[in-house]
C-alpha positions as CSV (number, residue, x, y, z in Angstrom):
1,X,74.0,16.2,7.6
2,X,76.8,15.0,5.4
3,X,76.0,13.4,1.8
4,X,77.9,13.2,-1.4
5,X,75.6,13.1,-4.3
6,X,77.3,11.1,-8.0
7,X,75.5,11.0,-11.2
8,X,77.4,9.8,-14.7
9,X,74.4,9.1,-16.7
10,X,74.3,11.3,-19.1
11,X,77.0,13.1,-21.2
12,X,77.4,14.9,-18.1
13,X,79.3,13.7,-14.7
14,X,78.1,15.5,-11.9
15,X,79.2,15.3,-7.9
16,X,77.8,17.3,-5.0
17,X,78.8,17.2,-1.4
18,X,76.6,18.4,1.1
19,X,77.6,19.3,4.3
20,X,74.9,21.2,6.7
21,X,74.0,24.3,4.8
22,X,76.9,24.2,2.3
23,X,76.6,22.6,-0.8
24,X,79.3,22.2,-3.1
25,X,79.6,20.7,-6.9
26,X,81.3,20.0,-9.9
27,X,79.5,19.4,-13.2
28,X,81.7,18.8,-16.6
29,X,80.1,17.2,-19.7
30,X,82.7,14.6,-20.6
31,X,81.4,11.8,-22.9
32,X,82.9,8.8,-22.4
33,X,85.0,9.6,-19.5
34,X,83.1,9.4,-17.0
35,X,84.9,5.7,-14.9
36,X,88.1,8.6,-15.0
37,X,86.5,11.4,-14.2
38,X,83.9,10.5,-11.7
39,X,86.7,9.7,-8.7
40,X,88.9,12.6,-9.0
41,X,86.2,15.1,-9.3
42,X,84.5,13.3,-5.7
43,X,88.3,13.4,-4.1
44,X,88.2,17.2,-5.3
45,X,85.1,17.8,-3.3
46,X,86.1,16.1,0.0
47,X,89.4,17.8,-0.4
48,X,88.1,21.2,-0.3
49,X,85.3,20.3,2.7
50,X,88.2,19.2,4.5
51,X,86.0,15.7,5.2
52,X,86.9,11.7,4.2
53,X,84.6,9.5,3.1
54,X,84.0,7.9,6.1
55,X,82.8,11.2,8.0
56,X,79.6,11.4,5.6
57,X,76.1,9.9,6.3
58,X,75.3,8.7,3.3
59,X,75.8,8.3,-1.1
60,X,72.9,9.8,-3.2
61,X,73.5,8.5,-6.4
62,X,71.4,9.2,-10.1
63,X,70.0,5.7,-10.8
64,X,68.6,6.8,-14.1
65,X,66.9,6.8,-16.6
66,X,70.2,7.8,-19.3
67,X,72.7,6.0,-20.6
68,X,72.8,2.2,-19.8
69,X,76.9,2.2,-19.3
70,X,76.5,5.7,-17.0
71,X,73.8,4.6,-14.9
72,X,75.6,1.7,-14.3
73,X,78.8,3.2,-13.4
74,X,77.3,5.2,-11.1
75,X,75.6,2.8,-9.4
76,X,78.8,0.7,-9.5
77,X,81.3,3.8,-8.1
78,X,78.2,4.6,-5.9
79,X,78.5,0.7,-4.6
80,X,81.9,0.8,-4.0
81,X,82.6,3.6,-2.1
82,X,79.3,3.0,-0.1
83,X,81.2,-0.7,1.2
84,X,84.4,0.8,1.6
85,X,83.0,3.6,4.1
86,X,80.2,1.4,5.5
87,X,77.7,4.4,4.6
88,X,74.1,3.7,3.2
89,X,72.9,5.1,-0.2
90,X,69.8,6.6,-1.8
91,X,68.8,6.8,-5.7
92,X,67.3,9.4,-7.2
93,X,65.9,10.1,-10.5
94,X,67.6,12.0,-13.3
95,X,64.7,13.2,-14.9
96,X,63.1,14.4,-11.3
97,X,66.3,16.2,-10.5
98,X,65.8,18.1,-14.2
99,X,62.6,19.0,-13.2
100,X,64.4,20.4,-10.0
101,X,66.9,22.7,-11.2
102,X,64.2,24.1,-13.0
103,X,62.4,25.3,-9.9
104,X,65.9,26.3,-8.9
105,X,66.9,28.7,-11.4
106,X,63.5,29.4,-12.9
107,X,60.7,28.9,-10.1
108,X,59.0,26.5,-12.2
109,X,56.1,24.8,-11.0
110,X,55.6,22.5,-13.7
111,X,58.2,20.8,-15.3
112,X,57.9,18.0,-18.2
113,X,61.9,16.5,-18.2
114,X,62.9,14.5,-21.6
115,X,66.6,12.7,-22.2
116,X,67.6,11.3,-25.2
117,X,67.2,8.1,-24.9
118,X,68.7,7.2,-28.7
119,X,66.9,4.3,-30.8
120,X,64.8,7.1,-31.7
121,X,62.9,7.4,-28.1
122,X,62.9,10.0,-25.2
123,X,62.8,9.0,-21.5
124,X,60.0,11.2,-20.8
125,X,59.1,12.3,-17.1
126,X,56.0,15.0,-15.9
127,X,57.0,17.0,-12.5
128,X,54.6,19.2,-10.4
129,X,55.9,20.9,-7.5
130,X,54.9,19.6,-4.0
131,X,54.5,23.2,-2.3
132,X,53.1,22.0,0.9
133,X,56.5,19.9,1.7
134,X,59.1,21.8,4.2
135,X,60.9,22.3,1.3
136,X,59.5,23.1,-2.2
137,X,60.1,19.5,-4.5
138,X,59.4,18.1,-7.5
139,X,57.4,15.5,-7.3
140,X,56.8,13.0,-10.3
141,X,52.5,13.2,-11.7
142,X,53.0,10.1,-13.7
143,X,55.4,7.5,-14.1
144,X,58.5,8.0,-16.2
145,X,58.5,6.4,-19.7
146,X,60.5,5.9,-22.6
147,X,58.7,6.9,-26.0
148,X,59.1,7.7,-30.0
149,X,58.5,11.5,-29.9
150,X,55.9,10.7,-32.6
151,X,53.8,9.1,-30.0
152,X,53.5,11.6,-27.5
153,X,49.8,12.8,-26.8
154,X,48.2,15.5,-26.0
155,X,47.4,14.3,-22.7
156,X,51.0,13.6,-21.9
157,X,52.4,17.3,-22.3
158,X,50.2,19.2,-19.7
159,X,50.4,23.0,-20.5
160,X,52.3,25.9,-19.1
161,X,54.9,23.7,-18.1
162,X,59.0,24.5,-18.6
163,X,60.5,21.6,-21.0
164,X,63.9,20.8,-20.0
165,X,66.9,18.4,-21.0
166,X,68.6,17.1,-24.1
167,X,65.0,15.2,-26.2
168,X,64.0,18.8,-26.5
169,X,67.0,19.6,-28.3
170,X,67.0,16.5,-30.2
171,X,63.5,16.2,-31.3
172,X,62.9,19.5,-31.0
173,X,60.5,19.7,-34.2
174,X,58.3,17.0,-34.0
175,X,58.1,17.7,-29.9
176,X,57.2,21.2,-30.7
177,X,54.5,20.8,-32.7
178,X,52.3,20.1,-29.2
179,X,53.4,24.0,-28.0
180,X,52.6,22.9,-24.9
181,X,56.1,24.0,-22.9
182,X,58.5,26.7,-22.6
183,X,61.9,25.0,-23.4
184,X,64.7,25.9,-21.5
185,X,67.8,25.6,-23.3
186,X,69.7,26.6,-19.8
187,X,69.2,22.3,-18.1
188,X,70.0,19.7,-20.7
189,X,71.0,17.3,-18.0
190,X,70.6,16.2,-14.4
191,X,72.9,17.7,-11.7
192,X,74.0,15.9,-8.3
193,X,73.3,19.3,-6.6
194,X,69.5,18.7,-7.1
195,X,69.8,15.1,-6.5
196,X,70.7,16.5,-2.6
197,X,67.7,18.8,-2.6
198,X,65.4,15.5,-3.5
199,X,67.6,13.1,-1.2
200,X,67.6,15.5,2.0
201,X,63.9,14.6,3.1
202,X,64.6,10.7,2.4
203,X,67.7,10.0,4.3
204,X,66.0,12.4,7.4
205,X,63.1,10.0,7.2
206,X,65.5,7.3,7.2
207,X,64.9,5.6,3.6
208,X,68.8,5.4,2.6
209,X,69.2,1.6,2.1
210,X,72.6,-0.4,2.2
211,X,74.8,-0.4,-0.8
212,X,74.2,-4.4,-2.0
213,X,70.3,-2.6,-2.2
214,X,71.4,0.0,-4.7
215,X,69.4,-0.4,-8.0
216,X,69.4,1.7,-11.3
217,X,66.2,2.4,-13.4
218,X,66.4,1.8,-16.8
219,X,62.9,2.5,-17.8
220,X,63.1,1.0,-20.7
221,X,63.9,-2.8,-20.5
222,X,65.4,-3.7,-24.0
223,X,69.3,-3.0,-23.8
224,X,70.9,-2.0,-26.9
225,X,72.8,-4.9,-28.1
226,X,69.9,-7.1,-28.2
227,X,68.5,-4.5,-32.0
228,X,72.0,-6.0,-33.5
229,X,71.5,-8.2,-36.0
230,X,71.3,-11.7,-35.0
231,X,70.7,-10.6,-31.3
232,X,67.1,-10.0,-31.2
């Protein structure tokens, strides 16, 4: 199994490259940069695997929630290779793949995954891992949202859980005043590694989909412009 994994939708660019047993990646927090970074560092990683594009199986790509211009330039980079190679693709969340390299570098068992989602709102997600899979995942307990921190209920932030990404550093007080998660400070945002962990199982049960299929997930509908004045 051969996949490159791509995820700009954050302040973070991320690219992975799985090849059998090997995995391989490149993280850099580049705000801004990502339509020039994003290539280079995937050329990087077939260069060093010795592979072109056209010997993978398949594109994982993050198709959000994060930033409306990242997700869509991953989707869009994600796209174009995918057509140029002929290879199918396969989105995964950012906030699941959080909740991921939290099991990965902490065990966690519970993960509750926030991103800034600016406008004064988090995209919140609530992870429990799946333990009777072949290979331990996170596996999303309710559906993702996008909330004022304000909001949040009890209900929503389960105990004992690990708190992980970039709302818990931006709304760290008012999300703190639930005590219901140990943040870690170590995952602020998604990596492509763990997107290949989540993708694995989907593309060997044959759910990768061809690139004109390739979608992002916004969560939250309104797009920024439309708060300017006189764009309501």
């Amino acid at each position: 199994m051969k996949l490159l994994a791509i995820d700009t939708s954050t302040e973070a660019c991320s690219v992975a490259l799985q090849v059998g047993t090997e995995r391989l990646h490149l993280d850099e927090v580049c705000p801004q940069q990502h339509s020039k970074r994003v290539l280079p560092m995937v050329q990087q990683l077939l260069t060093e695997s010795g592979l072109s594009l056209q010997q993978l199986d398949g594109i994982v790509f993050g198709r959000g929630p994060g930033s409306f211009t990242g997700v869509r330039i991953g989707v869009g980079v994600t796209q174009g290779l995918a057509f140029g190679a002929d290879l199918p693709v396969y989105g995964v969340s950012t906030l699941a793949a959080m909740a991921q390299a939290a099991y990965r570098l902490q065990g966690a068992t519970q993960v509750i995954a926030a991103i800034d989602a600016r406008m004064a709102e988090i995209y919140l997600g609530y992870f429990a891992l799946d333990e009777q899979a072949q290979q331990p995942l996170m596996q999303a307990v309710a559906a993702e949202i996008a909330i004022k921190p304000q909001d949040l209920t009890n209900s929503m932030l389960q105990g004992d859980s690990v708190a992980v990404g970039t709302g818990w550093q931006t709304y760290r007080e008012p999300l703190l005043k639930w005590q219901a998660a140990q943040i870690c400070d170590q995952i602020l945002y998604p990596s492509a590694q763990d997107m290949l962990a989540l993708a694995m199982p989907a593309f060997a049960a044959g759910q990768f989909v061809c690139a004109e299929l390739a979608e992002p997930v916004y969560v939250r509908d309104e797009v920024t412009w439309k708060k300017l004045p006189g764009r309501e």
